[in-house]
C-alpha positions in Angstrom: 4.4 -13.1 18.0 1.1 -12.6 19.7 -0.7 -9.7 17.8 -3.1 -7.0 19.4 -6.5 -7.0 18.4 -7.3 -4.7 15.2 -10.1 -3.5 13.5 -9.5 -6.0 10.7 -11.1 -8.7 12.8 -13.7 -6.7 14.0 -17.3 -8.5 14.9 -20.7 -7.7 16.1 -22.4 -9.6 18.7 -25.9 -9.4 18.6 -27.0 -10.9 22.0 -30.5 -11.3 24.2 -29.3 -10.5 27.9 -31.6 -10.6 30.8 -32.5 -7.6 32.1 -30.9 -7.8 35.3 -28.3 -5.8 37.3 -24.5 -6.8 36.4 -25.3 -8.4 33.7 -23.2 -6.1 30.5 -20.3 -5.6 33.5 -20.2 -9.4 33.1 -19.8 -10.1 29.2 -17.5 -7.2 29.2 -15.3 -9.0 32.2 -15.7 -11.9 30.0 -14.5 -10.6 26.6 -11.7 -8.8 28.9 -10.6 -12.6 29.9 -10.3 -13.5 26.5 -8.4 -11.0 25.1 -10.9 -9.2 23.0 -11.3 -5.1 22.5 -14.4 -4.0 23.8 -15.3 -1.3 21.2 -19.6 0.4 20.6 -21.9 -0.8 22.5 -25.9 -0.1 21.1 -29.2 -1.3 23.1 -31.3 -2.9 19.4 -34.6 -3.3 21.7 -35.8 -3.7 25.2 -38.2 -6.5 25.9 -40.0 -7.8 28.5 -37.3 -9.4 31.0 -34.8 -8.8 28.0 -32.2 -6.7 26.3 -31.7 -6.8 22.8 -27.9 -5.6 22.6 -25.1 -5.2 19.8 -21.7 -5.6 21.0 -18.6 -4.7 18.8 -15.5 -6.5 19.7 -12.1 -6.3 17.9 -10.2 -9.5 17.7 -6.9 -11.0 17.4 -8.3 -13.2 13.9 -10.8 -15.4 13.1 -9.6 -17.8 15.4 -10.1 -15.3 17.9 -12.8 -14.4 17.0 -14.8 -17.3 17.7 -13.3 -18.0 21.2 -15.1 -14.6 22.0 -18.2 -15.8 21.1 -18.0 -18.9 22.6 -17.1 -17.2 26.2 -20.3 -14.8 25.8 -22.2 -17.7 24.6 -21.3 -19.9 27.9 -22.8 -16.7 29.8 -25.9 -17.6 31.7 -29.1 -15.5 30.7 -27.2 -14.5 27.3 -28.1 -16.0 24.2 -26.2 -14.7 21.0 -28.5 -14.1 18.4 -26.1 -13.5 15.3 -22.5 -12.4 14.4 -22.1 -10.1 12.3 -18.3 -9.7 10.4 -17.6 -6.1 10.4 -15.5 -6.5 7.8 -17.1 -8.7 5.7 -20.0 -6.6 5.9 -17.8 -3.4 4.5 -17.2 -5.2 1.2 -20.9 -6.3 0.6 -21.6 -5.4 -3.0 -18.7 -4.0 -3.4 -16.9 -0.4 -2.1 -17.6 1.5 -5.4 -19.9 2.9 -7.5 -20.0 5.3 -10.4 -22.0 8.8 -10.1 -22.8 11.2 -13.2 -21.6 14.7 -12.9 -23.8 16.1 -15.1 -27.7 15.5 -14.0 -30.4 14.4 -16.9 -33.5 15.7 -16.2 -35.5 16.5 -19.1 -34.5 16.0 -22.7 -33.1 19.1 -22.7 -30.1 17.6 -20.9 -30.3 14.5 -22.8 -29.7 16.4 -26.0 -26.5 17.9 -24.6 -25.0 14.9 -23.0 -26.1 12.3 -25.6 -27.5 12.4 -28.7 -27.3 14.5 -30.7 -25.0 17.1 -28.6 -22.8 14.9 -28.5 -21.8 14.1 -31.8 -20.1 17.6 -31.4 -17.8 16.5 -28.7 -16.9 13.7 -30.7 -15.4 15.2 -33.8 -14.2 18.1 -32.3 -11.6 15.0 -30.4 -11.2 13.7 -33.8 -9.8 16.7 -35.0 -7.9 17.5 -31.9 -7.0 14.1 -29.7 -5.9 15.9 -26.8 -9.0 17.4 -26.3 -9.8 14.2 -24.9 -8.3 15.2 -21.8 -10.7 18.0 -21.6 -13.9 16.5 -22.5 -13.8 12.6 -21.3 -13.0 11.0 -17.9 -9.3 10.4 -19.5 -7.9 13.9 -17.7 -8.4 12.1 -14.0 -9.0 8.5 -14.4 -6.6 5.4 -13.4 -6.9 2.0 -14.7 -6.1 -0.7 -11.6 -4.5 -3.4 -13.5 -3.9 -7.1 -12.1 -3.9 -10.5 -12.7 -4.2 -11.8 -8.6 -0.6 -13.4 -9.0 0.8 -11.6 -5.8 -2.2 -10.3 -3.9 -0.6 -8.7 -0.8 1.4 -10.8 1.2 -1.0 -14.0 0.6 0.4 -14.8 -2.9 -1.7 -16.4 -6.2 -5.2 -15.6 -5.3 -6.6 -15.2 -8.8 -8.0 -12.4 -10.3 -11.7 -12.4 -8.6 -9.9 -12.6 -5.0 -8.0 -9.5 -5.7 -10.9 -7.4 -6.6 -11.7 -6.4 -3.1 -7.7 -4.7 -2.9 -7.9 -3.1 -5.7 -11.9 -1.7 -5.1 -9.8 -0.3 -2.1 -7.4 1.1 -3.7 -9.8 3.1 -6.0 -11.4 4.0 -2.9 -8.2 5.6 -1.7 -7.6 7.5 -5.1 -10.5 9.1 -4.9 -10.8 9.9 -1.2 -7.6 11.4 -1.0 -6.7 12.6 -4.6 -10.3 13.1 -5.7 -8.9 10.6 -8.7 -11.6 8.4 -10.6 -9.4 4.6 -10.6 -11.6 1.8 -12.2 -10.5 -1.5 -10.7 -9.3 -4.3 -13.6 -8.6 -7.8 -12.9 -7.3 -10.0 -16.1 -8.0 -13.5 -16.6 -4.3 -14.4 -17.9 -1.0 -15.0 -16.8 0.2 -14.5 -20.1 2.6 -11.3 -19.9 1.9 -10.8 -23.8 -1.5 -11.2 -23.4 -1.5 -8.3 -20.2 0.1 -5.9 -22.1 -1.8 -6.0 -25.4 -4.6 -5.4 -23.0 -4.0 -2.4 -21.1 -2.9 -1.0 -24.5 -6.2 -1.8 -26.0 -8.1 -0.4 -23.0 -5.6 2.7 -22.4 -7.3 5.8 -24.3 -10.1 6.5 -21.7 -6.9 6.7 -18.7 -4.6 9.0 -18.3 -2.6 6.8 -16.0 -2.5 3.0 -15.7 -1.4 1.6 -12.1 0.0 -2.1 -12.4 -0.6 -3.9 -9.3 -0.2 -7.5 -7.3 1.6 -9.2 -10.4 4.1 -11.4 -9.3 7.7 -11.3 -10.0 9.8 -10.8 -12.5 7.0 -10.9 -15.4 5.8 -7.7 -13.3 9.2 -6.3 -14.5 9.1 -6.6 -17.9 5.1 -5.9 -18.3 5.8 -2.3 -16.7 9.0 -1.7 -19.2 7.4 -2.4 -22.2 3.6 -1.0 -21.5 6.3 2.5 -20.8 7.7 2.6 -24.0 4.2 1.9 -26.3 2.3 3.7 -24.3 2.4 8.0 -24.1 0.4 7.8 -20.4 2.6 6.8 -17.1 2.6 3.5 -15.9 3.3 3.2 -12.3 3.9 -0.2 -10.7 2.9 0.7 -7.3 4.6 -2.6 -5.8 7.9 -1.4 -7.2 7.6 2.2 -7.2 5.3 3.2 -4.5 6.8 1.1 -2.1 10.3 2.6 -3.4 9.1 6.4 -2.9 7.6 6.1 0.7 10.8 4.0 2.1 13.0 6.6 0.3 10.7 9.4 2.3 11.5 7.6 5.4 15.6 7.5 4.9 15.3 10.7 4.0 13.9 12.2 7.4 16.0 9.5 9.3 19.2 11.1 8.0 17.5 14.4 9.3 16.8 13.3 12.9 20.3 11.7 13.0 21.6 14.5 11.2 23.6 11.7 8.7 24.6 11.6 4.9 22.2 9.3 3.5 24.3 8.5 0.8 26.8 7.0 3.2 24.0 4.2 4.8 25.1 1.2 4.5 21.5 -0.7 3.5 20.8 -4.4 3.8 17.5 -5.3 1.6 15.8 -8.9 2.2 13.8 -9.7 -0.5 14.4 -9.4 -4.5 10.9 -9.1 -5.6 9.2 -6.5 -7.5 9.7 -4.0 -3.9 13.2 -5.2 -3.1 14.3 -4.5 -6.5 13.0 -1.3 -7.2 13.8 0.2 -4.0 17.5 -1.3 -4.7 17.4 0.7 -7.8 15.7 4.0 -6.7 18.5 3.6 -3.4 21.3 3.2 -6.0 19.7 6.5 -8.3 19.8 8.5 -5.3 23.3 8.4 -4.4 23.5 5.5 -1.6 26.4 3.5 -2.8 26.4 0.5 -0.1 23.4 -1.9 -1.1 23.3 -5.2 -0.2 20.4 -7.2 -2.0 19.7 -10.8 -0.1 17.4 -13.2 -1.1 16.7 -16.7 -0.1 20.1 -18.3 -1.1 21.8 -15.2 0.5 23.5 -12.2 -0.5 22.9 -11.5 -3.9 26.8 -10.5 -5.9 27.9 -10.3 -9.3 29.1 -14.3 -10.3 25.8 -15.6 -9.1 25.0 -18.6 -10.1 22.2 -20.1 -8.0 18.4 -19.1 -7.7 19.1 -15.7 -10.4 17.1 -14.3 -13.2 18.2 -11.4 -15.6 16.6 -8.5 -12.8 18.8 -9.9 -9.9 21.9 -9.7 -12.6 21.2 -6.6 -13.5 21.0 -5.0 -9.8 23.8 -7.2 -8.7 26.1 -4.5 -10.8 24.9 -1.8 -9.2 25.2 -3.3 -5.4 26.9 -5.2 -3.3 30.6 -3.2 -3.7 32.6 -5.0 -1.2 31.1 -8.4 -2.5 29.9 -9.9 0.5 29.3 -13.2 -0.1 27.3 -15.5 2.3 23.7 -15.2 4.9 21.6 -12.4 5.5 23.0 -12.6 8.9 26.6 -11.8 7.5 25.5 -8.9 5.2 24.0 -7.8 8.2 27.0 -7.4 10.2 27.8 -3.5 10.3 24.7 -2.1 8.1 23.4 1.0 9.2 19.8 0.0 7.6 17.8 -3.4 7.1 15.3 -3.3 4.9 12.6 -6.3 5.3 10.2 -7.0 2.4 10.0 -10.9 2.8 8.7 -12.7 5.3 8.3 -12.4 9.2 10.5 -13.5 11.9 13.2 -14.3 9.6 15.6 -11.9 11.7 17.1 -12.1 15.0 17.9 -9.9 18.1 21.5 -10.9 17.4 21.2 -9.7 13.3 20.4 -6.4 14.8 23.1 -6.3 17.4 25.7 -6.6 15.0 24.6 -4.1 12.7 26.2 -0.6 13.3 25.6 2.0 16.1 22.0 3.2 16.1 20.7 0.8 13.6 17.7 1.5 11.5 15.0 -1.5 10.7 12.3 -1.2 7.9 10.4 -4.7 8.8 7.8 -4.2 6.1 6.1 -7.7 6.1 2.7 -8.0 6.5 1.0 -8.5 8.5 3.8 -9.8 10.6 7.2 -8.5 10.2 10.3 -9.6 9.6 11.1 -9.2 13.7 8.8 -9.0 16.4 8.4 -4.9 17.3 8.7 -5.9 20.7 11.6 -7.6 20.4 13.1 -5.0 18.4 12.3 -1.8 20.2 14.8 -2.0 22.9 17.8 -2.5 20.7 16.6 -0.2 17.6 17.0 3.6 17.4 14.3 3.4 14.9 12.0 0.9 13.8 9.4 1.2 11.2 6.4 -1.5 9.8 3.5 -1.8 7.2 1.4 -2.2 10.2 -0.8 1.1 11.7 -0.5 -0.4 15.2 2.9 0.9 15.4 4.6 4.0 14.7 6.0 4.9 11.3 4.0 2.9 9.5 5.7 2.9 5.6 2.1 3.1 3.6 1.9 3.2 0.0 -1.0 5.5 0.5 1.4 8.3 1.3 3.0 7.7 -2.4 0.4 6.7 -5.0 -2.3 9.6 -4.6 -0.5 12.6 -4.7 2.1 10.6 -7.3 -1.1 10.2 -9.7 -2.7 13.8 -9.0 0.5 15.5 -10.1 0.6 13.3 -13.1 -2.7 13.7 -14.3 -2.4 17.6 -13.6 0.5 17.7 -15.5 -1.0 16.0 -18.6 2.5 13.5 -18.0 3.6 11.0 -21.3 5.4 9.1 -18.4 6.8 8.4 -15.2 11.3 9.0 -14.5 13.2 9.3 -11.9 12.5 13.0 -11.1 9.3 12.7 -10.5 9.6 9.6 -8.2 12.7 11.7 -6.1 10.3 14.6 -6.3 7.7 12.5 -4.5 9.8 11.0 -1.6 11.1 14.5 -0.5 7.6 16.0 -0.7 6.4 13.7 1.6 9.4 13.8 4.0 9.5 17.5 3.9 5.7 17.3 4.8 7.7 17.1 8.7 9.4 20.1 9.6 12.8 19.4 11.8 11.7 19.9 15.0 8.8 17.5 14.3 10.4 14.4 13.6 11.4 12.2 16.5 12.2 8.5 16.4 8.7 7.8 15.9 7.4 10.2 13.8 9.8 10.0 10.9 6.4 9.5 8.3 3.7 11.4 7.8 0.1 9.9 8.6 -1.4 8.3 5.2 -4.8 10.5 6.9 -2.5 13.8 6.7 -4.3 15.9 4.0 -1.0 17.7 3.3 0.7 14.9 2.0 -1.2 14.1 -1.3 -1.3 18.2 -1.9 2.4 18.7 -1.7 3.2 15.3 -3.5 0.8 16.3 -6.1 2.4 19.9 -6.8 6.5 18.4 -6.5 5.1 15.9 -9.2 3.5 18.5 -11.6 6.8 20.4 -11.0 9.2 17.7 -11.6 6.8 16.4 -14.8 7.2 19.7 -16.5 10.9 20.2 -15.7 12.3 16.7 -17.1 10.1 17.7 -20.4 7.2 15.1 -20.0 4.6 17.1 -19.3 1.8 18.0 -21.7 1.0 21.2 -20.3 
């Protein structure tokens, strides 16, 4: 699949051009040719006989990326100066920084916020622990936690290398949720070792956010951080991915005006996502799930390629035991669900699911199926990728899921509040707005994290696991 140029590969092409007539309308031809997106354009300086010029192009990737400086570069009377990596560039020292609230400007204000004011503070949260939600950054701060073992859709990175996603994702907390999310990469594998950690570092959160550990330790580090810790732990790779599909289904059964619970779903993929959005499908009522991984369909008997989470879904899916490819599980489904890897599926797969069939290719960057192959033969198609419509973004979930939690003083995180979530953001549309390529809200819609938030705080104090 040839993909269109994005702002992820997005460069800046410092060049000296003679000063000449035709000259830009010929590098801009030129980056046309190649395939590149001609974005700002900025005169730097204006020299004798010269033009000093920065020229932003968006690429295909990095291979790309180079061919477009190589055609400017074979330009007569243009000689590129530097290339700058727009992207790159965003992440230099880092996306985050901490800001006091409180200014200290004289002593006076020292007194108050250190010693010996503080010493006040500090007993009066001896006496009464909660209070630390009140006086400390514990009543809207996340911990980030992750050991690099399944950074994105690249894999075992390391901890370092998955600093820069999670930076982003406290970036996203606060910008949208107005949450303070610290980012916390752990040097170990060791799932005994990861959850006497968090544990250790819980008391100044009031949530903890697991994220990009791999499969299945990922599993059993969220259950057991749930039960010894009284703060929710939210495995956004699971959960959040779980909530913002659900949202999805949801409004697709509104434009087709369908039971949900009769879909008939095909998942590909029994990682951490697959899994949990297997589960939270099962919770909600749909009854015909189909979980395939790479040795197929995945049924109760098993033997091959299982582990104790694939056993324990297998119960609650696959009722008319299929047994065989993705391709045959395929056959009939009202809904694929991709979370593997791309171009695994076929023109053919989708033609022999049922009449207006629904396809979730969530791989990223590429999906399971080329859009463009799948467009004329879907009724609705969604991707992880913003260069398409309905774009299934964690961002819709994981904001307004915290804000609510935090609001709400919660112990934990159930079911209730997860279902609460994924209706609040489908409901964010109103009927006559969704159409079969708006079925999700933007992740930019301000609404979203607001009425999230508020179903959350709702749903928190109704199941009983709210402090306040």
């Amino acid at each position: 699949m040839l993909r269109i140029p994005s702002p992820s590969y997005s460069i800046t092409i410092r060049a000296e051009i003679d000063n000449r007539v035709g000259m830009f309308s010929l590098i801009a031809g030129v980056i046309s040719q190649v395939g590149g997106d001609l974005g700002a354009i900025d005169i730097v300086r204006v020299e004798k006989g010269k033009i000093i010029r920065d020229i932003t192009v968006n690429a295909r990737d990095e291979k790309h990326e180079k061919k477009i400086v190589a055609s400017i570069k074979n330009i007569d009377g243009v000689k590129v100066l530097r290339v700058m990596d727009r992207t790159f560039s965003a992440h230099e020292g880092g996306k985050i920084e901490i800001h006091n609230k409180v200014p200290i400007r004289d002593r006076e204000d020292l007194s108050k916020v250190y010693t010996p004011g503080v010493a006040r503070i500090c007993r009066d949260i001896q006496e009464h622990k909660e209070h630390a939600y009140r006086y400390t950054i514990k009543g809207n701060s996340v911990a980030i936690i992750t050991d690099g073992t399944a950074v994105l859709g690249l894999g075992d990175l390391g901890p370092e290398a998955a600093m820069p996603v999670m930076e982003g994702k406290a970036m996203i907390f606060k910008e949208f949720a107005g949450i303070d999310a610290f980012p916390i990469a752990l040097n170990t594998r060791d799932t005994e070792e990861i959850i006497k950690t968090v544990k250790y570092i819980a008391t100044p959160f009031g949530g903890i956010n697991l994220e990009d550990i791999s499969a299945p330790r990922c599993f059993e580090i969220e259950t057991r951080l749930r039960k010894e810790l009284d703060i929710p732990v939210f495995h956004d790779d699971q959960h959040g991915t779980a909530v913002v599909v659900l949202a999805g289904l949801i409004n697709v059964s509104r434009l087709l005006k369908k039971d949900i619970r009769k879909f008939r779903v095909v998942i590909l993929g029994a990682g951490a996502a697959g899994i949990a959005n297997a589960w939270m499908m099962s919770a909600y009522g749909i009854k015909d799930i189909i979980l395939c991984d790479r040795a197929g369909t995945i049924y109760v008997g098993r033997k091959s390629d299982m582990n104790p989470y694939k056993a324990a879904i297998a119960k609650k899916t696959n009722p008319r035991k299929i047994k065989g490819s993705l391709a045959d599980a395929m056959k009939g489904a009202n809904v694929f669900l991709g979370l593997a890897v791309p171009n695994i599926v076929t023109s053919d797969d989708i033609r022999k699911m049922a009449r207006e069939p629904i396809v979730f290719a969530l791989a990223n960057p590429d999906p399971e199926i080329a859009p463009e192959d799948a467009l004329p033969i879907v009724k609705v198609l969604a991707t992880g990728r913003s260069d398409y419509p309905n774009q299934i973004n964690n961002m819709l979930g994981f904001p307004g899921i915290f804000r609510g939690l935090l609001d709400a003083k919660a112990r934990g995180v159930n079911e209730e509040v997860k279902f609460a979530a994924a209706r609040a953001i489908a409901y964010t549309l109103k009927d006559d707005e969704l159409h079969e390529d708006y079925i999700i809200p933007s992740g930019f819609d301000k609404k979203v994290v607001s009425a999230v938030a508020h179903a959350v705080a709702e749903a928190a104090r109704e199941s009983g696991i709210a402090r306040k």
